[in-house]
C-alpha positions as CSV (number, residue, x, y, z in Angstrom):
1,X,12.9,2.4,17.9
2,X,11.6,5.4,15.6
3,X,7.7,5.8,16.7
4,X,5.2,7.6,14.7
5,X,2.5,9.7,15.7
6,X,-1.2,9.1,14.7
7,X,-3.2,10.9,11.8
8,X,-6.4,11.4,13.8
9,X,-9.0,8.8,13.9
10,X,-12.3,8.0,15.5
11,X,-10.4,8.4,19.0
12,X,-9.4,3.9,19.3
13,X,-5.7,3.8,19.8
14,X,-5.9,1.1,16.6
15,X,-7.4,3.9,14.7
16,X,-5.3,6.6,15.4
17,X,-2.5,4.6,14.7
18,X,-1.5,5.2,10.4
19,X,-2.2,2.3,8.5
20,X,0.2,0.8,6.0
21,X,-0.4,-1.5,3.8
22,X,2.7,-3.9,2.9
23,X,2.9,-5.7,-0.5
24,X,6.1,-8.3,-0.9
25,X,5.6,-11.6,-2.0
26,X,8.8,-12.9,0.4
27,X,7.3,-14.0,3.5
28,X,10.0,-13.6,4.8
29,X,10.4,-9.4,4.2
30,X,7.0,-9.1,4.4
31,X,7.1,-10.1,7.6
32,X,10.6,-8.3,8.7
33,X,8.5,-5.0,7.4
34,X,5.7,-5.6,9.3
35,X,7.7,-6.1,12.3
36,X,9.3,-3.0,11.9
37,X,6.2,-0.8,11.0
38,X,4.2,-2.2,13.9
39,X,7.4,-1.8,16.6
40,X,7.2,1.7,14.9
41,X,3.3,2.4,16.0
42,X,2.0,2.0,12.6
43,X,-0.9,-0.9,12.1
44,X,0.1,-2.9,9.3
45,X,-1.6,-5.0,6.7
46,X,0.5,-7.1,4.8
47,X,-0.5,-8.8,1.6
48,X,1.7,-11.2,-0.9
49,X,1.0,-9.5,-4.3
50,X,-0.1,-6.2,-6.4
51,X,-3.1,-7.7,-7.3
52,X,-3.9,-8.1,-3.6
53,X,-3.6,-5.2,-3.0
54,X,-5.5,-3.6,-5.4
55,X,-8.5,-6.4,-4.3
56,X,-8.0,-4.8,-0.6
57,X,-8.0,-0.8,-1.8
58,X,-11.4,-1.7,-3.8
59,X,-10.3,-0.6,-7.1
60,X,-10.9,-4.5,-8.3
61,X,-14.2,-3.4,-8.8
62,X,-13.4,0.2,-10.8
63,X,-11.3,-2.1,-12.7
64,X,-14.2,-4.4,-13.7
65,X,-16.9,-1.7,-14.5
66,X,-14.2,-0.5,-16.6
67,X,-14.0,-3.6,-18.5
68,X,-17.6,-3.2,-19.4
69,X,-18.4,-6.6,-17.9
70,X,-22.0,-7.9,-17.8
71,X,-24.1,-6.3,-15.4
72,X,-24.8,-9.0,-13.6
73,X,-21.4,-9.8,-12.9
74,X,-20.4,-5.8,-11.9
75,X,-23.3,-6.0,-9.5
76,X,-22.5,-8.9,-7.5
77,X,-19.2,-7.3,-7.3
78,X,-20.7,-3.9,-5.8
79,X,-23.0,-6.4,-3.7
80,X,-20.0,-8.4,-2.5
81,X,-16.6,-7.6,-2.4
82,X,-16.9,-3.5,-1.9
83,X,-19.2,-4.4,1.5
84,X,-16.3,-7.2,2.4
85,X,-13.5,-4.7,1.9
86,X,-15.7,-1.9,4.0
87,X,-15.9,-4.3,6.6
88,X,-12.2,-5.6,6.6
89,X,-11.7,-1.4,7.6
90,X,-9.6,-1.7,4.3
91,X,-11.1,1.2,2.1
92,X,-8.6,3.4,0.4
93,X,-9.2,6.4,2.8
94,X,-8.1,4.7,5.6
95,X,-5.3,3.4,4.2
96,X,-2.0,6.4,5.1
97,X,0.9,4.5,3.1
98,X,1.4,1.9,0.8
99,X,5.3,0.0,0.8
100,X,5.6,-2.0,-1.5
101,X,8.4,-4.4,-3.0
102,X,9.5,-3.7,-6.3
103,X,10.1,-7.0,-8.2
104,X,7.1,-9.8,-7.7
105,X,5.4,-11.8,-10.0
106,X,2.2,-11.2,-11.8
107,X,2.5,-7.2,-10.8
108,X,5.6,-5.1,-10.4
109,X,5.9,-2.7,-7.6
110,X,6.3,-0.3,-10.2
111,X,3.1,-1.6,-12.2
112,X,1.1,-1.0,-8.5
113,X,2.3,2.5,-7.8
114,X,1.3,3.0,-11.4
115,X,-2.4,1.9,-10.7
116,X,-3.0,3.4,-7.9
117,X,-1.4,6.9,-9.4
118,X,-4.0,6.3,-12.5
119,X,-6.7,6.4,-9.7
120,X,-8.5,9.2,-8.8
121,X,-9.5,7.5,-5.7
122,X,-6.4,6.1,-4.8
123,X,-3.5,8.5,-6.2
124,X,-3.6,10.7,-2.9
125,X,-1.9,7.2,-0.7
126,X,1.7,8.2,-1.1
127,X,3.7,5.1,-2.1
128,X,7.0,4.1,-0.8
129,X,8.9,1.3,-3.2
130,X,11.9,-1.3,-2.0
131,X,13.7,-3.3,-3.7
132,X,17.5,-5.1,-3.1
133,X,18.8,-4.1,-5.7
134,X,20.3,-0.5,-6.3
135,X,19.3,0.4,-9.5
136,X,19.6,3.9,-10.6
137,X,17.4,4.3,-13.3
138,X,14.9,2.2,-11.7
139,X,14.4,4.4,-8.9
140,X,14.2,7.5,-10.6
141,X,11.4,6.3,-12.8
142,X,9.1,5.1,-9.7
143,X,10.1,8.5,-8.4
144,X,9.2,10.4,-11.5
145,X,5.8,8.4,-11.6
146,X,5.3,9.5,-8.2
147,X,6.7,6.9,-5.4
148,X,7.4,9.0,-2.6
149,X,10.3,7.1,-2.0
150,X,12.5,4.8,-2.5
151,X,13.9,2.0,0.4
152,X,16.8,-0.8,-0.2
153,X,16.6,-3.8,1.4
154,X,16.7,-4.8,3.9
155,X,14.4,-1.7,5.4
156,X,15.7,-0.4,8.4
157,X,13.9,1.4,11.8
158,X,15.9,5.0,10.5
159,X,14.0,4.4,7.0
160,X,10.8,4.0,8.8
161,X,11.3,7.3,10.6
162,X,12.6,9.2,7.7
163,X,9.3,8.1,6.3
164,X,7.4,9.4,9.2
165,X,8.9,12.6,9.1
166,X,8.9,13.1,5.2
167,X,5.5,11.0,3.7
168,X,3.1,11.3,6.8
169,X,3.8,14.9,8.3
């Protein structure tokens, strides 16, 4: 099995582990990725939808201040679910990589990497994209709005490697 090598930390093996998180609404190859990442010394938190993910990196919140919502409303969100996040260890700096499945309901693949690419406190999490199907032109527009690669299903240990070697040097 490929292994990969820790980004530094606070010393914890858990912590000096990187930490991807995994977006696919299959159960199924969520949790065949998760295996794999995990067997490959990464920690792994895996999550069923874009939306999801965007709720677990904290930009929900930049999203609702930027829907000029009622104060009271953006404050219970500051109050609440930015501490709950924090506490989850699930801010976006301690996130290393974000894989993610390209077609799922609700939000695309391509539709996350967009978001977090917009962000100025996300777009430095390289984003890997999968998908089962082979479809040229799909891959080279996540590539060209910055995925930092692109996987086909099903994900094998050698991808996970590559990616070690080419996304987290």
């Amino acid at each position: 099995m490929a292994s990969c090598k820790g980004l530094g930390g606070d010393g914890s093996a858990a912590a000096a582990l990187p930490h991807v998180l995994a977006v696919d609404d299959s159960s199924v190859d969520r949790a065949v990725i998760s295996g794999i990442l995990r067997s490959s010394k990464f920690r792994v938190t895996a999550v069923d939808s874009g939306k999801r993910a965007l709720e677990l990196l904290g930009s929900v919140c930049l999203r609702l201040f930027n829907l000029n919502l009622p104060l009271p409303l953006a404050i219970v969100c500051v109050l609440h679910v930015l501490p709950l996040t924090s506490f989850l260890g699930l801010q976006e700096a301690n996130v290393s990589m974000i894989i993610t499945d390209y077609w799922m309901p609700e939000m695309t693949g391509y539709e996350l990497l967009k978001k977090v690419k917009e962000s100025s406190k996300l777009k430095g999490i390289p984003v890997v994209i999968m998908s089962s199907e082979n479809v040229p032109t799909r891959i080279t527009r996540c590539m060209e709005e910055g995925a930092e690669d692109f996987l086909l299903k099903p994900v094998q240990p050698s991808d996970v490697s590559r990616l070690c070697n080419r996304v987290l040097r």
